[in-house]
Structure formats: structure tokens, C-alpha cells
TORNU-667812 format. One record per residue (C-alpha): chain; y, x, z; residue in one letter. Coordinates in steps of 0.1 Angstrom, whole numbers. Example, Ala and Ser with C-alpha at 12.3 -4.5 7.8 and 13.67 -1.06 7.14 Angstrom:
TORNU-667812
+-----+-------+-------+-------+------+
| mol | north |  east |    up | type |
+-----+-------+-------+-------+------+
|   A |   -45 |   123 |    78 |    A |
|   A |   -11 |   137 |    71 |    S |
+-----+-------+-------+-------+------+
END
This chain:
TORNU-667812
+-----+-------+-------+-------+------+
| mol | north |  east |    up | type |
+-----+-------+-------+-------+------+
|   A |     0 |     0 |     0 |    X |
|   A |    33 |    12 |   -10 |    X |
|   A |    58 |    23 |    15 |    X |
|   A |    86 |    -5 |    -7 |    X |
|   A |    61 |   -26 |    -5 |    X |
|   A |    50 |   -29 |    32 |    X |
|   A |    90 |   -33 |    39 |    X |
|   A |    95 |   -61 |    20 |    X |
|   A |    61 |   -76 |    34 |    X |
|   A |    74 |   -70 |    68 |    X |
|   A |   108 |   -84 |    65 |    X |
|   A |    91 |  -118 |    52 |    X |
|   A |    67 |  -118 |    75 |    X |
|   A |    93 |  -111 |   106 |    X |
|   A |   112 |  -137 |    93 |    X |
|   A |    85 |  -161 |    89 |    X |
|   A |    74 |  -156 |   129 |    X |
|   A |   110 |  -163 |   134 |    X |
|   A |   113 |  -195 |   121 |    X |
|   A |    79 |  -209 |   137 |    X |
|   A |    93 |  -203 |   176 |    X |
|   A |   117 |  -228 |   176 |    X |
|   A |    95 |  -253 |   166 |    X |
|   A |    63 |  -242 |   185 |    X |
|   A |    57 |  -260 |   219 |    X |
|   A |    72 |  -246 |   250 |    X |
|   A |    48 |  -215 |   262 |    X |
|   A |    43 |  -210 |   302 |    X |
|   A |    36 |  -173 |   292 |    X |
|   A |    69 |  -151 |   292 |    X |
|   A |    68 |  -118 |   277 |    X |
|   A |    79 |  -107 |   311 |    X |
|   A |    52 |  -117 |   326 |    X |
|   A |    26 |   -92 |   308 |    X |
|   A |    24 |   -59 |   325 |    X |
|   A |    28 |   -28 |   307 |    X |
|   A |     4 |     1 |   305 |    X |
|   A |    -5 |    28 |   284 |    X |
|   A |   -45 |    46 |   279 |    X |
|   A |   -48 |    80 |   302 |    X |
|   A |   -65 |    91 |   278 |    X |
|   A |   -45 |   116 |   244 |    X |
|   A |   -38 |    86 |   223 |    X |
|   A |   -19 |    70 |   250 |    X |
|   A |   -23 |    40 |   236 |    X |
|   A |     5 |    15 |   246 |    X |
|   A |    -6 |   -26 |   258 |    X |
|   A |     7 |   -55 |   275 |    X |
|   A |   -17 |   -71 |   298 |    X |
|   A |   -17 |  -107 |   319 |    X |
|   A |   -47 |  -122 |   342 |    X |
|   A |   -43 |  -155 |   346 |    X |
|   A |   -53 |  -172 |   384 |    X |
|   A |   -87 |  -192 |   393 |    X |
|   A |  -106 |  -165 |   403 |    X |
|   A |  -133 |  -173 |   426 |    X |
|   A |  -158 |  -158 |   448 |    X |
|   A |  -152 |  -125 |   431 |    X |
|   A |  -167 |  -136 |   399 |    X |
|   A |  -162 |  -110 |   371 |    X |
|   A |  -132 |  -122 |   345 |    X |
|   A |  -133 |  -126 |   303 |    X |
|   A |  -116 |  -103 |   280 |    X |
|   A |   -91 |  -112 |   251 |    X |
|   A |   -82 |   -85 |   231 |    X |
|   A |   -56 |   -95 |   205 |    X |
|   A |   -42 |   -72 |   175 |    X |
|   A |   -12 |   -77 |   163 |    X |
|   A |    -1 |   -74 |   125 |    X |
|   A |    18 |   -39 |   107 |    X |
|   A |    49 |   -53 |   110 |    X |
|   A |    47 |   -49 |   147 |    X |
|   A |    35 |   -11 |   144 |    X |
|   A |    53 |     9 |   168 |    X |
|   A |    51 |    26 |   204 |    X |
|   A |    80 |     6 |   222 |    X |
|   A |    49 |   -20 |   239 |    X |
|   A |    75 |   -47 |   234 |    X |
|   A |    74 |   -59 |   196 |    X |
|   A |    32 |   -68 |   192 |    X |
|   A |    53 |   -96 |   215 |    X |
|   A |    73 |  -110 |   187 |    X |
|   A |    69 |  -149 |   182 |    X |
|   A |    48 |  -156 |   217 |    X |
|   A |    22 |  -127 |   205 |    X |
|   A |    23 |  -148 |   171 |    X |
|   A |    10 |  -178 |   187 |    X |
|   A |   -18 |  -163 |   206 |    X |
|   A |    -2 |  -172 |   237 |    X |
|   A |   -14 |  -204 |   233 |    X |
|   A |   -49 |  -192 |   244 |    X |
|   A |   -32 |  -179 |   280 |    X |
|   A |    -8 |  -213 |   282 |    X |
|   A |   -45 |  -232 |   279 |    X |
|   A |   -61 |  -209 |   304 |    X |
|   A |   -34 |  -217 |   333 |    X |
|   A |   -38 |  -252 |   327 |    X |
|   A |   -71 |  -251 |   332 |    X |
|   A |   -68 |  -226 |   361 |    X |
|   A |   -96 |  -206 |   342 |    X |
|   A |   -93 |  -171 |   350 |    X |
|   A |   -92 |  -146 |   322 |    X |
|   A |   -79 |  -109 |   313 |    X |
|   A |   -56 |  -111 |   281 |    X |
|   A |   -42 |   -77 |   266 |    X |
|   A |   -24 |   -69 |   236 |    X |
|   A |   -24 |   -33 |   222 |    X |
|   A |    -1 |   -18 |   198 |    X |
|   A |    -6 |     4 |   172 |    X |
|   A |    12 |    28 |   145 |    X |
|   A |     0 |    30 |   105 |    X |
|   A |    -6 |    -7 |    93 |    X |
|   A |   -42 |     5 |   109 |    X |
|   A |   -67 |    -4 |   138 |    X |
|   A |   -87 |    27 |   147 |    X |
|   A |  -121 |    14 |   159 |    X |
|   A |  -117 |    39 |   187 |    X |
|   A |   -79 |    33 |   196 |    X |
|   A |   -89 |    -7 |   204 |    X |
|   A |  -120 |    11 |   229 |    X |
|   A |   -98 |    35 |   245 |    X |
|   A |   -76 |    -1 |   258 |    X |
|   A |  -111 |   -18 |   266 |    X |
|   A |  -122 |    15 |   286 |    X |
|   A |   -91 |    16 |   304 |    X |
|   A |   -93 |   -23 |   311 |    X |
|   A |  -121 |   -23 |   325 |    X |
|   A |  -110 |     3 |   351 |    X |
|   A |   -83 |   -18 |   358 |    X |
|   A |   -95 |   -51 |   365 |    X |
|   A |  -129 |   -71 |   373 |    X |
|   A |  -139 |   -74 |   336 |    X |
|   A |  -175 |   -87 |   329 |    X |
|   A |  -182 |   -63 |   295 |    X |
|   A |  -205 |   -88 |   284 |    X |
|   A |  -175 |  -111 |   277 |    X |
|   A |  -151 |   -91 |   254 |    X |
|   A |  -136 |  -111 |   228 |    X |
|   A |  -113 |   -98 |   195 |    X |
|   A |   -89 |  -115 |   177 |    X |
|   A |   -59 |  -105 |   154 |    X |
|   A |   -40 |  -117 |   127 |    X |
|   A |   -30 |   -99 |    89 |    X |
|   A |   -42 |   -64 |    95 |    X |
|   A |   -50 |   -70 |   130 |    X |
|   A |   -82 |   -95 |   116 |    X |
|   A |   -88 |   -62 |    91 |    X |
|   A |   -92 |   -45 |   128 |    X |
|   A |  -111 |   -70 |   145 |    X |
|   A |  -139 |   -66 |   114 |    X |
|   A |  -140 |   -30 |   117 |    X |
|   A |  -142 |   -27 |   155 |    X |
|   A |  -168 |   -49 |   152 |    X |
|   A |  -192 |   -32 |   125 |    X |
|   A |  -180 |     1 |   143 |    X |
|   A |  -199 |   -11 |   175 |    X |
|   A |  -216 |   -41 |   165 |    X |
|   A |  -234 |   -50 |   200 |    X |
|   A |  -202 |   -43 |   223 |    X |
|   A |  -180 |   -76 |   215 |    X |
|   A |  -189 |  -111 |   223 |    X |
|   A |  -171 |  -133 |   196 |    X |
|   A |  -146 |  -120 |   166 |    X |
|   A |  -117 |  -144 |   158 |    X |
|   A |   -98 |  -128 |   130 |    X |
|   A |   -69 |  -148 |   112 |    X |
|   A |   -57 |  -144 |    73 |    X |
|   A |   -70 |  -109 |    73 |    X |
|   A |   -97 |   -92 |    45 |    X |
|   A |  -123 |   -63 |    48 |    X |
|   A |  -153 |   -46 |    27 |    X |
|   A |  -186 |   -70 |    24 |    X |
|   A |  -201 |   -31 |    33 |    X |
|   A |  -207 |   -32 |    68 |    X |
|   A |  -213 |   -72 |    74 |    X |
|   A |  -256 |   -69 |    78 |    X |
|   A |  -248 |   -53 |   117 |    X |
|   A |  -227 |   -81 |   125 |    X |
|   A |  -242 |  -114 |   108 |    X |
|   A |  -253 |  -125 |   143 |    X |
|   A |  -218 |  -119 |   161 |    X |
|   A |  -199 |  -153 |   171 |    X |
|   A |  -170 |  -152 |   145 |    X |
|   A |  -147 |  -181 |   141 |    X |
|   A |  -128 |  -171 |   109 |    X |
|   A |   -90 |  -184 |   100 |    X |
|   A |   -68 |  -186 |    71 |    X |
|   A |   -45 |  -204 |    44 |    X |
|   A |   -55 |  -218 |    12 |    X |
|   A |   -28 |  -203 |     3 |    X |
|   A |   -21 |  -177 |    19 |    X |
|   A |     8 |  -157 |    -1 |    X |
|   A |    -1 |  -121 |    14 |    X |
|   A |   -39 |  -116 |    18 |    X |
|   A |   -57 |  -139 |    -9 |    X |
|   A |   -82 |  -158 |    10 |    X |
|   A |  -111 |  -151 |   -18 |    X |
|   A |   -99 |  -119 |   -32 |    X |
|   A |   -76 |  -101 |    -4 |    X |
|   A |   -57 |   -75 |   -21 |    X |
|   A |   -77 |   -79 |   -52 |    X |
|   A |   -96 |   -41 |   -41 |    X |
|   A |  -127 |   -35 |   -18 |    X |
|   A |  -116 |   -53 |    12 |    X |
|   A |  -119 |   -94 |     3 |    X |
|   A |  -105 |  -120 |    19 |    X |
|   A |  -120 |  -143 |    48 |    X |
|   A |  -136 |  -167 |    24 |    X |
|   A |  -158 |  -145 |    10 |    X |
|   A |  -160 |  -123 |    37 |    X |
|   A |  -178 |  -160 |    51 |    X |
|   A |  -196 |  -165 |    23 |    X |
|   A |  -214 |  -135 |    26 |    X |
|   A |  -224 |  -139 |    60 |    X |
|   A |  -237 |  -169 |    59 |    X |
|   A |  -256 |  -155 |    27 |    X |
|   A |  -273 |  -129 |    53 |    X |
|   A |  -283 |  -157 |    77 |    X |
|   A |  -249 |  -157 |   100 |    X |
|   A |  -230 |  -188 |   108 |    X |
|   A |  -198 |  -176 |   111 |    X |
|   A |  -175 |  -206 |   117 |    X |
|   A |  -148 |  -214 |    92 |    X |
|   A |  -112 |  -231 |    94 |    X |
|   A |   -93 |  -230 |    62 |    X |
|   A |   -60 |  -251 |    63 |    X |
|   A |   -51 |  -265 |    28 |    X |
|   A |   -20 |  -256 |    14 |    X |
|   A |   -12 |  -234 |    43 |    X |
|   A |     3 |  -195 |    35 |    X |
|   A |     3 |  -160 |    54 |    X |
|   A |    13 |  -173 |    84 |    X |
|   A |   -10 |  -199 |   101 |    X |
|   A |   -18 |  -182 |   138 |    X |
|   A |     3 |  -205 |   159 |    X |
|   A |   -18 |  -235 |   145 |    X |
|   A |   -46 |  -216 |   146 |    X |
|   A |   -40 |  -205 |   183 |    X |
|   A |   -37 |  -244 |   193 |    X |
|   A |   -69 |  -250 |   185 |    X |
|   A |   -79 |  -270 |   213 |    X |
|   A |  -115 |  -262 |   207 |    X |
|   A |  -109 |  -227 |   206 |    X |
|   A |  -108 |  -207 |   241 |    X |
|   A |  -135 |  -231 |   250 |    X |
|   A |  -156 |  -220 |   222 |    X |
|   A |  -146 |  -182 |   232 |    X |
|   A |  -157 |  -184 |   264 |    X |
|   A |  -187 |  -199 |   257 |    X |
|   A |  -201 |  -163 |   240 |    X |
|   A |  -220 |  -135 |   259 |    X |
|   A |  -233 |  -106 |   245 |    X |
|   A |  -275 |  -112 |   249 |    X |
|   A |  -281 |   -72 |   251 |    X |
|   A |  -266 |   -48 |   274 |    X |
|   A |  -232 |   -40 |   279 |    X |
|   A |  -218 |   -12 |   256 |    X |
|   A |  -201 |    23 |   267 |    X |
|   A |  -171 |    17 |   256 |    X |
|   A |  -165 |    55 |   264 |    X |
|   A |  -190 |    67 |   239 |    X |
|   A |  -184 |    74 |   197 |    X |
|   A |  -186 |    45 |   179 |    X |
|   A |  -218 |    46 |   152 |    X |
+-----+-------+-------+-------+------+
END
């Protein structure tokens, strides 16, 4: 991707977050409210994190990872924020008014990429800081974020419980390790910046053939395509109603992974 063309596909996209705020619901979650914190480790990876309250009997908590898009690339910890975490604040706002106790963080990153590794260095460190159960780690991320959720997950394919990536694209290469992960795939019919069928018309396809393929193999991903609807469709995506309860339903069946060892 061209450097012209990433800033011209960041200031639409920027502006298109902008204009969904105002007419979004009213979110309980501040952007104040989510700690910051950075990885110990060299890459000093920079996240917000907030647990929401319910916790009982010292039960061990869920996991929420969410990846934001390039046009939040940076190392201030403040703009992956922008738009109430682009809707995915809607999955903490339904948390607190169920009282359900869960651990959402929100990593940032540099390069229009997700390293594999950069998302398990905030995992590793999560778990040291709170009472996480590891068999309840959950990924989602919109644009190139979804493009990181998909490689995390084929990069350790028995350490996440559920993918939920949104209008994003990656190779069919790679799917066979992760037909049997919980996915619950999102896009636009029309999405005007990742082609749902055809992504960027190169290796990496968009999310309904990235679906098609898996269920080809035997998965059953599920699939939300909103007719008509462009780049932008996380907010609406995010309200899902049936969508944290569908999250937290998922466990890993094997062991736990290390999240401090290479990925495969």
C-alpha cells in the first residue's frame, strides 16, 4: 500500500468514525476510565485496559482483546480510543449492565500491521496483571485490525477462544489450523475499502471468502453481512446484542497456551 494512499484512506476513515459518535448511543465507558500500560518487555507495547465489576468468589475473568485499524497506528496509547474504541465499547457498556465481570484491553500498534507476537507480548503481560482464565481469550479488530486477528490466530491456533474480526481480509493459506476456532465474521456488502469477496484484489481476500473457505474445510464460522453497508460498520456490529453472549460462551477445549513461547 502506498504511503499517498494509506493517507487518503486514513483521513476518510477518521472522518467517517467521526461522524458515527454523535449518533451512536450514550457509552457508560469513558476513555478515562481505561488504564494505561505498556509491555515490560523490548517492544514496550502501549494498551488501554478496563475490568469491569461482578467478580465473585474469586472466579477467574474473560479476556477481550480488541485491535484497532492503521489509522490509529501510533505510540501515544490515546488514539486506538477514537470513536468509543470504534464501537467496541459497546461490548464493556453491555458487560456493566449485566454486572458480568470481564478484562477488556486495547493495544496499539505502528506499521498498518499486527505482529502475531506484539498482540502476545499484551496477553502475557495481562495475565500477570489480572485474574485472567487463559482459556477465555477472545480477538477482535476492525480493517487491518480483523487482518490481525486472522494471523494471530493461525500464528497460535490453539491459544484463542473465539476470533471476531470486522471488514478486514487475509490469505485462504493458513485457514486448515483454524477451521475449528469460534469466528463470528463482520462486514459491508459494500464495503468501499476492503472488498468483502476480493479484499484488495491480491492474496489476502476479503471476509466472504475467507467464510467460504472455512466452511469448505468443515468450520462454521458465523457470518453477518449488512447489505448495502461500506467500510465502516463496527459500531453496529459491536451492538450486536447476541454478541458478548456468544463470546463468552467459548472456551478453549485443550490446554491453555504459553503465551510466552514463539509462535509456530
Amino acid at each position: 500500500m502506498s504511503s499517498s494512499f494509506r493517507a487518503a484512506r486514513a483521513a476518510l476513515l477518521a472522518v467517517c468514525v467521526a461522524c458515527l459518535v454523535p449518533g451512536s448511543r450514550v457509552h457508560a465507558l469513558e476513555d478515562a476510565e481505561l488504564g494505561k500500560y505498556w509491555t515490560p518487555d523490548e517492544r514496550h507495547v502501549p494498551y488501554r485496559a478496563v475490568v469491569t465489576e461482578g467478580r465473585r468468589d474469586g472466579e477467574r475473568l474473560p479476556l477481550i482483546v480488541f485491535l484497532h485499524g492503521d489509522w490509529q497506528d501510533g505510540t501515544d496509547n490515546e488514539s486506538q480510543l477514537a470513536g468509543d474504541g470504534n464501537g467496541s465499547y459497546e461490548l464493556v457498556d453491555t458487560a456493566r449492565e449485566g454486572r458480568i465481570p470481564l478484562v477488556y484491553v486495547a493495544p496499539q500498534t505502528t506499521g498498518a500491521y499486527w505482529p502475531p507476537d506484539r498482540i502476545a507480548a499484551v496477553v502475557r503481560d495481562a495475565l500477570e496483571r489480572w485474574p485472567i482464565d487463559a482459556r477465555r481469550i477472545y480477538l477482535t479488530g476492525i480493517s487491518d485490525g480483523a487482518t490481525g486477528v486472522w494471523d494471530a490466530l493461525k500464528a497460535r491456533p490453539g491459544c484463542f477462544a473465539a476470533g471476531i474480526p470486522m471488514s478486514g481480509m487475509t490469505e485462504l493459506a493458513g485457514l486448515g489450523p483454524i477451521r475449528d476456532v469460534p469466528q463470528w465474521v463482520f462486514h459491508g456488502s459494500d464495503d468501499d475499502d476492503t472488498d468483502v469477496e476480493k479484499g484488495y484484489d491480491g492474496a489476502m481476500v476479503g471476509s466472504r471468502a475467507v467464510v467460504r473457505a472455512l466452511r469448505a474445510m468443515g468450520g462454521t464460522p458465523r457470518y453477518t453481512e449488512y447489505p448495502g453497508e461500506k467500510h465502516v460498520i463496527w459500531p453496529q456490529a459491536y451492538g450486536e446484542r447476541a454478541l458478548l453472549p456468544w463470546i463468552l460462551d467459548q472456551r478453549l477445549a485443550g490446554k491453555p497456551c504459553d503465551f510466552a513461547a514463539p509462535a509456530r
